[in-house]
C-alpha positions as semicolon CSV with decimal commas, in nm:
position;residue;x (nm);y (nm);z (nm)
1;X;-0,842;1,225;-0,481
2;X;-0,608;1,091;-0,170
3;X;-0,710;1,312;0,134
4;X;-0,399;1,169;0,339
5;X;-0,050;1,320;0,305
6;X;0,029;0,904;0,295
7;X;0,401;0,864;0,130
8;X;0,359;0,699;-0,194
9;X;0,562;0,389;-0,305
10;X;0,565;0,221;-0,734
11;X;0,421;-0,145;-0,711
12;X;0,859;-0,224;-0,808
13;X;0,973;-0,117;-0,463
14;X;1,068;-0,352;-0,253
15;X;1,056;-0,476;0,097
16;X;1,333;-0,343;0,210
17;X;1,299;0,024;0,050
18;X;0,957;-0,005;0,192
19;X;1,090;-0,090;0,538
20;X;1,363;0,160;0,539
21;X;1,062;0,440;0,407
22;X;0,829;0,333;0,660
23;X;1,099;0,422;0,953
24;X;1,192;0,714;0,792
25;X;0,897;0,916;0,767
26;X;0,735;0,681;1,091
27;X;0,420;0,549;0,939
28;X;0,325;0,210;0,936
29;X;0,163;0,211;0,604
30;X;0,235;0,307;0,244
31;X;0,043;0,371;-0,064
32;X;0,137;0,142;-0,345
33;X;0,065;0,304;-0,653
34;X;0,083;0,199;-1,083
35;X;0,216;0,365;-1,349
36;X;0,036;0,636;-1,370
37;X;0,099;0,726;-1,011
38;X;-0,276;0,581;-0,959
39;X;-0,379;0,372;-0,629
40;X;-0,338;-0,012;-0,660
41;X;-0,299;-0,082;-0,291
42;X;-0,155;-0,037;0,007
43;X;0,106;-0,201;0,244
44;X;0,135;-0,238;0,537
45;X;0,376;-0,307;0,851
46;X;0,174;-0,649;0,896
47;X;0,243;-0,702;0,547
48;X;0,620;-0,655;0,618
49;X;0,597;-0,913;0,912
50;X;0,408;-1,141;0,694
51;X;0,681;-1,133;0,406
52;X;0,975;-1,229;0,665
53;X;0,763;-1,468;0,815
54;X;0,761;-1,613;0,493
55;X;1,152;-1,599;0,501
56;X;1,160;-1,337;0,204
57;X;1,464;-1,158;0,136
58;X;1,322;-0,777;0,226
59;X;1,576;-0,619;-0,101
60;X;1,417;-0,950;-0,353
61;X;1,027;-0,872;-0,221
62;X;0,854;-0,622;-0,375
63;X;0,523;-0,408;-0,301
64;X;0,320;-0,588;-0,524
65;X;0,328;-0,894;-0,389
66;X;0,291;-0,837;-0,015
67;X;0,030;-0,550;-0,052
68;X;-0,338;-0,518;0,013
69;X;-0,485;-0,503;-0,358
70;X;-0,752;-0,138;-0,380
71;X;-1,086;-0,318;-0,454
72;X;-1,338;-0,255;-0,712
73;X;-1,699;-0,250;-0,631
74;X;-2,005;-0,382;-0,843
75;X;-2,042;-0,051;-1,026
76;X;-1,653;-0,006;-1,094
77;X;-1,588;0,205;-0,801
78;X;-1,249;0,197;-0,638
79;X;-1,213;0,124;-0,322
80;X;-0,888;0,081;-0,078
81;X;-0,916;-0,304;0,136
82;X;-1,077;-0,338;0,456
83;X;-0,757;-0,271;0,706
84;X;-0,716;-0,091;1,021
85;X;-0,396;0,106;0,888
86;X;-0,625;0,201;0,586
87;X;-0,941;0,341;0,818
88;X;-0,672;0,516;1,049
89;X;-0,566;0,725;0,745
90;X;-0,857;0,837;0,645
91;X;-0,800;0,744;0,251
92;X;-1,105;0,840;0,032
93;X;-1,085;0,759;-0,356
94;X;-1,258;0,944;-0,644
95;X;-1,617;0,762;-0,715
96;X;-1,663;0,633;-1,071
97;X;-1,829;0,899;-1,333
């Protein structure tokens, strides 16, 4: 279960929704989730800088490929990446059954 009230984003959105989201609700990070409204990552604010660094177009960018991926330990755990946005939230993840 997500403890944080983070705002939640599809993997589809792009840069430039995720921009305009992250000023609108003033956080600096967003939870990227799948289909089935499950974690896949998160992104960031550095991620954002990264992506126009990069010269992309924020409304041609999406989520998915700018974000922090949620890792999966040895034992099939999930697990969100090693970021200071991600610590300052306080995320926690179900463990695997």
């Amino acid at each position: 279960m997500i403890t944080s009230g983070m705002v939640r984003i599809a993997q589809s959105t792009t840069l430039g929704e995720a921009a305009r989201l992250m000023e609108r609700n003033a956080v600096g990070i967003l939870l990227v989730t799948d289909d089935l409204d499950e974690p896949v990552g998160v992104l960031t604010e550095r991620h954002l800088l990264t992506a126009t660094a990069a010269s992309r177009h924020p409304d041609h960018g999406t989520a998915a490929s700018f974000m922090a991926p949620v890792l999966v330990d040895s034992d099939g755990a999930p697990r969100m990446p090693d970021t200071d946005a991600a610590a300052r939230v306080g995320i926690s993840l179900p463990l695997a059954a």
